[in-house]
C-alpha positions, 0 to 999 in steps of 0.5 A: 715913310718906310714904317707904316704904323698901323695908325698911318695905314689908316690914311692910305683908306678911306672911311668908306673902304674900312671895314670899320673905323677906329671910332666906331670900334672903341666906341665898342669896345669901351661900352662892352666893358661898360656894360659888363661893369653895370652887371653889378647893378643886378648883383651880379660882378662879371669883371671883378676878377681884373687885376691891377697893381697896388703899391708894393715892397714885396713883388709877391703882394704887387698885384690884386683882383678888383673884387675880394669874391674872386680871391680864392682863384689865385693872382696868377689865374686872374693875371692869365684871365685878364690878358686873355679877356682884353686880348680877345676884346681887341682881337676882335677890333682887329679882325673888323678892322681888316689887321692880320689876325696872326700878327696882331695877337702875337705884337698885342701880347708883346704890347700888354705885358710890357705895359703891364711890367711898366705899370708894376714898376710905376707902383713900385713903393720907391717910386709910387709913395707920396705920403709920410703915412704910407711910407710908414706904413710899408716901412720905407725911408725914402720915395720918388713920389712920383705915384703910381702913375708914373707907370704910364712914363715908364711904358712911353720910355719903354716904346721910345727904346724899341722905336728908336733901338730896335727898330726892326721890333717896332716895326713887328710890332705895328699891328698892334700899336695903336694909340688912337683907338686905345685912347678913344676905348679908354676915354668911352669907359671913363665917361661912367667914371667921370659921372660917378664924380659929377653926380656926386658933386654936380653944381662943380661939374657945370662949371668946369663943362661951361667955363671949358666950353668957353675956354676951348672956343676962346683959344683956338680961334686964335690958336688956329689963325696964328699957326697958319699964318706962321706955316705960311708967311714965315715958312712958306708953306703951301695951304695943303702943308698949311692948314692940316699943320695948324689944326694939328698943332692948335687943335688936336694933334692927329685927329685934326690933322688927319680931319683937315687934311681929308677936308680939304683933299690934301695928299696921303703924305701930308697928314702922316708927316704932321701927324708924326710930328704930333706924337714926337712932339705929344711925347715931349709935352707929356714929359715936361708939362705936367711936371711944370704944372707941379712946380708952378700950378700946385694950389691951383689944380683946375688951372693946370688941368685945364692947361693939359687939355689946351696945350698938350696935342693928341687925344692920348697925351693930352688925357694922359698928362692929365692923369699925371698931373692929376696924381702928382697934384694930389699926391702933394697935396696929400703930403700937405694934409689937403685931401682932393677927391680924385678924378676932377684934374683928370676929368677937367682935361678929359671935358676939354679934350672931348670938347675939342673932338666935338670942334673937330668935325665943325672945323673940318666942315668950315674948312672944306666949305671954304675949299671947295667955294673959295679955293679950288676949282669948282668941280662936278660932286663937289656939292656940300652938305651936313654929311660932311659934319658926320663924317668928320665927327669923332664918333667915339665921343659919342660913347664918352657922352653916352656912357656919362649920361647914362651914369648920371642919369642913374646917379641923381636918381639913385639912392645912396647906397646904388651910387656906392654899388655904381662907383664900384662898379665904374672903379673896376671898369676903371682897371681897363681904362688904365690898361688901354692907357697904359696901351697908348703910352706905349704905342706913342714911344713906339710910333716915335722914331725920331731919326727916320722922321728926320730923314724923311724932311721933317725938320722944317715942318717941325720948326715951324711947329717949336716956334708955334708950340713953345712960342705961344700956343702952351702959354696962350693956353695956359693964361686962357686956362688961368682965367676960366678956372682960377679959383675954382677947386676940386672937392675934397675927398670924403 
C-alpha cells in the first residue's frame, strides 16, 4: 500500500530486528504511570496536576486538575504540563522504537490536542448530560445525552475526515498514529482501575472472570472454523489468505491476524490487508454496536458488554465501545433512578478482551504446530517448541495482570480508608487511560481510508468479511454473551 501507517511498518520487521515491540513498550509506559499514581500511598500526589474535562456550559470552567492541591498553578499552566509529560512518556517509546524523533513530536502534538479538543467537545453540557438533575443544575433544557464519552466518537469522526480528505495530512501524520500501543498502555493503566472495583465487590468479579473465560473458549471455536471455511470453500481462498483472515475476523482483529500471519509464514502483504480490513470494519462496529446494545440491552448491562468484547475486532475498539456502552447504559439507567457503579460494563469488555489476547498466543502456537507438520514441507530449523508461545504472547497483558494483582492484593488487604487513598489514586491514573484512548480513536479513523483500501483489491476480502461478521459472528456473540451473564448485574454505586 502506499501509505504505511506506522502500525503497518511494523510488519515490514521482525521482533528480533525491533528495537523494542509495541507490547513491551506499553507495558512500560502504562506502569510509568501506574506507578506514579501509587505515589499517593506514600502521601505524596505526583500526578494530580493532569487535566481533564468535566461537563460544561462556559468554555472558561471545561476543564479542571485531578487534584484540588494543584489549583493555584492555573488551568493553562496544567494544560501545558500535561501535554508536555505524555508527550515525553511517548517520545520516549518512540526513540526505542527506532521512529523519526522529529516527525513523531511534531504528528504526536497534532495528534493530542485534537483528541483533546474532541474530548471537550464530547463534554460539552448539550451533548454529554444525561440526568434531569444535572440539567437543572447547569441550567440547560435540552441534551444529546450522549455522555462525555462521546468524545472518543468524535475523535474517531475527526481522523476519518483527515485519512479520508486530507489525505497527504494523514500521511504526515504516520508516525504518531498508533492505535495499538495507545490501547495496550491505556489497557495496563486500567488494570489497577479495574481492581479498585473488584476488591470492592469481589465474589462479582469472579463470576465475570470465570463465565468470560467460558464464554470466550465457547465462541471462538466456533467462530474461527466458521470464518475459515467461509474464506476458503465460498470464496476460494488460499489457506495463507484463509487462516490469518479468520483469526482477524473471530478472534482479535490485528493482533491475531498479524500473530497468524507470522504463525504460519504468510507473506508481509497478507496481514496488512486483513488488518486494514479490521480497523474499517472495527470502526463500523464502534459506531453501530453500542448503540444497539442501547436500544435492546438496557436492563441487561453484562450482556451487552460481554457482547463489545466477543463481537467488536481490535484491542481499541473493542475496549472502547465498552466504554461507550458502559456510559450510554448508565446514563440511562441514571435517568430512570438505578445508579450502577462505574467500571464493571467497561471491565466485563476489557476481561473478555485480555482473555482472548491471552488466547492469541495458544492459537498462534496451535497454528504453526499444524503448519510446520502438516502443511509445509518439512524443513531444516522448522523444529518447534514452547518458544513460539512466548513469542506470540501479548506481552502487554502482562502488564494488565500485574498491575490488577498488585491493586487487589493491597485492596483486600487494606483498611478503608487506604482503599479510598487507592481509588484516588487510580481515578487520577485514570485521566491518562482516556487520554490514550482518545489516542486510539483517532489514530483508527486516520488509519481508514477507505478509497485507497478499495484500490488495492480489497473488496473481495471484505465480502467475505460482511457475511462472516454481520452473518454470524455479532449474533453468535451475542446469544453466547446472552447465556454466560444474563442476569447478572453491576453493583449499584454507593
Amino acid at each position: 500500500m502506499a501509505q504505511q501507517t506506522a502500525l503497518q511498518g511494523d510488519l515490514a520487521l521482525s521482533p528480533q530486528a525491533r528495537p523494542l515491540t509495541e507490547d513491551w513498550l506499553a507495558v512500560a509506559l502504562g506502569a510509568a504511570i501506574f506507578l506514579l499514581a501509587l505515589s499517593l500511598l506514600a502521601g505524596v500526589d505526583l500526578l494530580g496536576w493532569a487535566t481533564a474535562p468535566r461537563t460544561w456550559v462556559e468554555v472558561g470552567k471545561s476543564v479542571r486538575q485531578a487534584s484540588p492541591l494543584y489549583a493555584s498553578y492555573g488551568t493553562p499552566t496544567l494544560l501545558i504540563a500535561t501535554y508536555l509529560f505524555v508527550l515525553a512518556l511517548t517520545s520516549i517509546g518512540a526513540f526505542l522504537l527506532g521512529s523519526n524523533i522529529a516527525k513523531f513530536v511534531m504528528g504526536f502534538s497534532v495528534v493530542y490536542w485534537l483528541s483533546y479538543l474532541a474530548w471537550l467537545l464530547g463534554n460539552y453540557a448539550y451533548v454529554a448530560v444525561t440526568t434531569p438533575a444535572e440539567m437543572q443544575r447547569l441550567a440547560i433544557g435540552w441534551s444529546l445525552r450522549l455522555t462525555g464519552e462521546s468524545g472518543y466518537l468524535i475523535a474517531l469522526l475527526l481522523g476519518l475526515a483527515i485519512a479520508n480528505f486530507a489525505p497527504s495530512l494523514a500521511r504526515w501524520l504516520d508516525e504518531a498514529a498508533r492505535p495499538e500501543l495507545y490501547i495496550k498502555t491505556a489497557i495496563v493503566i486500567l488494570g489497577g482501575f479495574l481492581a479498585v472495583k473488584a476488591a470492592e465487590q469481589l465474589s462479582l468479579a469472579s463470576t465475570v472472570m470465570v463465565r468470560g473465560l467460558a464464554a470466550i473458549i465457547e465462541a471462538y471455536l466456533i467462530y474461527w472454523a466458521v470464518v475459515y471455511f467461509i474464506a476458503r470453500k465460498w470464496f476460494g481462498f488460499s489457506r495463507e489468505w484463509a487462516a490469518p483472515l479468520a483469526s482477524g475476523i473471530s478472534i482479535c482483529g490485528v493482533s491475531a491476524a498479524i500473530a497468524t500471519a507470522g504463525a504460519i509464514r504468510a507473506r508481509p502483504l497478507v496481514p496488512i490487508m486483513v488488518s486494514s480490513l479490521v480497523v474499517v470494519f472495527a470502526m463500523v462496529e464502534l459506531l453501530i454496536l453500542p448503540f444497539l446494545a442501547r436500544a435492546f440491552l438496557a436492563d441487561q448491562p453484562l450482556v451487552a458488554a460481554a457482547w463489545m468484547g466477543l463481537a467488536v475486532k481490535t484491542d481499541g475498539a473493542a475496549v472502547a465501545s465498552g466504554a461507550v456502552t458502559e456510559a450510554l447504559l448508565l446514563g440511562d439507567a441514571a435517568a430512570r433512578g438505578v445508579n450502577w457503579s462505574p467500571g464493571w460494563v467497561l471491565g466485563t469488555t476489557t476481561t473478555i478482551k485480555v482473555f482472548i489476547d491471552i488466547f492469541i498466543g495458544f492459537w498462534s502456537f496451535l497454528l504453526a504446530y499444524i503448519w510446520t507438520r502438516h502443511i509445509e514441507p518439512r524443513r531444516a530449523g522448522d523444529e518447534l517448541s514452547s518458544r513460539e508461545i512466548w513469542q506470540r504472547f501479548p506481552k502487554f497483558v502482562l502488564g494488565f495482570l500485574a498491575t490488577f494483582l498488585l491493586v487487589l492484593g493491597i485492596g483486600l488487604a487494606a483498611s478503608p480508608a487506604t482503599l479510598k487513598t487507592i481509588d484516588s489514586a487510580m481515578a487520577e491514573a485514570n485521566i491518562f487511560r482516556q487520554l490514550f484512548f482518545l489516542f486510539t480513536f483517532f489514530s483508527i479513523g486516520l488509519l481508514s481510508d477507505v478509497r485507497q483500501l478499495w484500490q488495492e483489491g480489497i473488496g473481495k476480502l471484505a465480502a467475505v468479511y460482511v457475511v462472516s461478521l454481520f452473518g454470524f459472528v455479532i449474533w453468535v456473540g451475542l446469544l453466547i454473551s446472552w447465556l454466560f451473564f444474563y442476569g447478572i448485574m453491576p453493583p449499584l454505586a454507593r
